[in-house]
N, C-alpha and C positions, 0 to 999 in steps of 0.2 A: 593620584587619581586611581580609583579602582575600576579593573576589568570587570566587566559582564558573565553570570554562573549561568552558563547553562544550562537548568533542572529539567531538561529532559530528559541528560544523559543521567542522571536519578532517577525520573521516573522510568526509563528504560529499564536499569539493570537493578535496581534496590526493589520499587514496583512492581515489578513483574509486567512492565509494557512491553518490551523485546516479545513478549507471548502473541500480543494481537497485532504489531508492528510486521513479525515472520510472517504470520498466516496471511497481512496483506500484502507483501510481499513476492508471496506464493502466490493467490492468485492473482495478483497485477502481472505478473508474468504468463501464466496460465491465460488469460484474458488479452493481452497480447499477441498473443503466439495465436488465439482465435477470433482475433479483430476483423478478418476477409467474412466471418460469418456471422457478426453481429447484426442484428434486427434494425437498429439505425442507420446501416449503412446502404442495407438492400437498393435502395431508390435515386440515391446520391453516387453514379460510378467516380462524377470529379473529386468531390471531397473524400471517398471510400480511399484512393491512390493517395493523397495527401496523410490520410490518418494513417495508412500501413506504413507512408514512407516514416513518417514521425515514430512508428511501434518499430520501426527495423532499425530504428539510432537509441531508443528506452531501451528495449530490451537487454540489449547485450550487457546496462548497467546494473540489470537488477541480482544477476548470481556473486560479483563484485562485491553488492551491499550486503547482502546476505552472509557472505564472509567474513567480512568487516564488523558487522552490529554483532554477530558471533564471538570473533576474537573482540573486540570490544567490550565484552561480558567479562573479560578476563584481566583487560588489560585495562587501567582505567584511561593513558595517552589515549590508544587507540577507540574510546569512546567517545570523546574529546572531539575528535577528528569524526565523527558523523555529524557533528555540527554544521559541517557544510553539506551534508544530505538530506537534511530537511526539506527540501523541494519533495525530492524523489520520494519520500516515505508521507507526505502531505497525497498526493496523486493516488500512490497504491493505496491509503487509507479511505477515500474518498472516491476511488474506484471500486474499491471494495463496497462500502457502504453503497453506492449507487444498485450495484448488481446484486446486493440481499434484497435489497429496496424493490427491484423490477422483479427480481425472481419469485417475491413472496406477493406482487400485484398484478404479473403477467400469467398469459398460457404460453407465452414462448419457451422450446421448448431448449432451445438455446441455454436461457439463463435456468431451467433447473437442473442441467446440465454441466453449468460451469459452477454452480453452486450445490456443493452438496450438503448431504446432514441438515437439516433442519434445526434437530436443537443446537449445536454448537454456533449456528451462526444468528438463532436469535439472541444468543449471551451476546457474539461477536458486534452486535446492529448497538447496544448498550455503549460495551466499548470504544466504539469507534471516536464518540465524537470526544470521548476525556483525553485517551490519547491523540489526537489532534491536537486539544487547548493544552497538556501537558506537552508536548514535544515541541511548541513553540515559545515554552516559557522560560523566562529569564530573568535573572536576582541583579 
């Protein structure tokens, strides 16, 4: 019986997806760390407590991955093994995409704040959703 190829870890490191996987990433963390000052949370203090509690158990995994999908560039085992971080980099991808999303139809002043540069993240808005369907692909 044959095992399952996980081409994501392809299209990560052969692709050049490791590119737009970092920078969400980055700011999934970034975004994180300023979840007390998000625009949705203003009005909701119960659920505001719930979501930092949930961002103060994420966070600490994402400098980790960042490591990881790094030496994982290099090493092909240890690319291998972000196979079980697919949750984690599904979230930052799609948190990312949410916040080009708001930042480029909002006046909050929030989200052009947490987003910066304009042209690199309307390439990034592109990106996003290929690596998603790439990084949960499988032979």
């Amino acid at each position: 019986m044959s095992q399952k190829v996980w081409l994501g870890g392809i299209y990560l490191k052969e692709e050049g997806g490791y590119e737009i996987v970092l920078r969400s990433l980055h700011h999934y963390k970034k975004r994180l760390r300023n979840i007390g000052r998000s625009p949705e949370l203003k009005d909701a203090p119960m659920f505001a407590q719930l979501v930092q509690h949930e961002a103060s158990k994420i966070g600490p995994l994402i400098d980790p991955l960042i490591t990881k999908l790094k030496e994982g560039l290099q090493t092909p085992e240890k690319l291998k093994a972000l196979e079980a971080d697919i949750p984690l980099f599904e979230k930052a991808l799609n948190c990312y995409k949410s916040d080009i999303q708001k930042a480029q139809t909002s006046s909050d002043a929030f989200y052009s704040e947490l987003i910066p540069g304009k042209s690199l993240v309307t390439a990034d808005l592109g990106n996003i959703q290929t690596a998603l369907d790439e990084i949960t692909r499988f032979s």
